[in-house]
N, C-alpha and C positions, 0 to 999 in steps of 0.2 A: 536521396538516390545519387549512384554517380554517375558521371558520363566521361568518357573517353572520347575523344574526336579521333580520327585515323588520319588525318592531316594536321599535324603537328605544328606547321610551321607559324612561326608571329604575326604572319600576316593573315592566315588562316583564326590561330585562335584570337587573335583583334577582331576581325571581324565579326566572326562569332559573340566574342562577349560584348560589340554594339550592338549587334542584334536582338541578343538576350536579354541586355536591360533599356534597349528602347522599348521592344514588345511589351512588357513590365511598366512603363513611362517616370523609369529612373528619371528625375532631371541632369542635364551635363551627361548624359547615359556617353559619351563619347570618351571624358576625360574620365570617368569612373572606370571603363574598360580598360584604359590606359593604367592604372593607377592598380589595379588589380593584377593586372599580366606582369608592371612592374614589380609588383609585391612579390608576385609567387616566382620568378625569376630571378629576383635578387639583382636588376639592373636597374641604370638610369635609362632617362627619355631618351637620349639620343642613341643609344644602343637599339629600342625600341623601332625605331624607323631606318635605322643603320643596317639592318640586319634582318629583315622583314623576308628571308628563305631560309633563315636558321631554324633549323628544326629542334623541338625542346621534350628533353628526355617523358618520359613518362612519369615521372614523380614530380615534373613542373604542369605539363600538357592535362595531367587528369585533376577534374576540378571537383574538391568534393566542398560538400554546403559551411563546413564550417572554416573552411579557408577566403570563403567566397560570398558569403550571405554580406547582402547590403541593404542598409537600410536608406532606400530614399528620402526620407521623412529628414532623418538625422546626418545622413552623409556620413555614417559609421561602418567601417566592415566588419563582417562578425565577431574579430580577434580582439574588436579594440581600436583598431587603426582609424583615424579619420581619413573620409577619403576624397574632402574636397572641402572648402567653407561655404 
């Protein structure tokens, strides 16, 4: 399933995706969020907190499961990416 947020912004969808994989009990659920939003954005960390009212198009902002799927277990995201050690 997908989801859209209507508030776009990074500090909006950071949030959001701490929420989403604490509820889950991602471990690092913090630095995974982070590592995710950077993925689909195509930034670094310090962009990340740099810019935390920057609103992000719709083709970064909508999260669908195969850009996104994390496996806690492995610290893998669904692409392939490792998303933490």
């Amino acid at each position: 399933m997908t989801s859209v947020f209507t508030d776009r912004s990074v500090r909006t969808l950071l949030r959001q995706g701490i929420e989403h994989l604490r509820a889950r009990n991602v471990p690092s659920y913090t630095l995974a969020a982070e590592l995710l939003l950077l993925h689909v954005a195509s930034r670094d960390r310090n962009w990340l907190y740099s810019h935390p009212e920057e609103v992000l198009g719709d083709s970064v902002a909508r999260i669908r499961s195969s850009d996104t799927a994390f496996d806690g277990q492995t610290g893998i995201l669904g692409n392939g990416i490792r998303g933490y050690s």
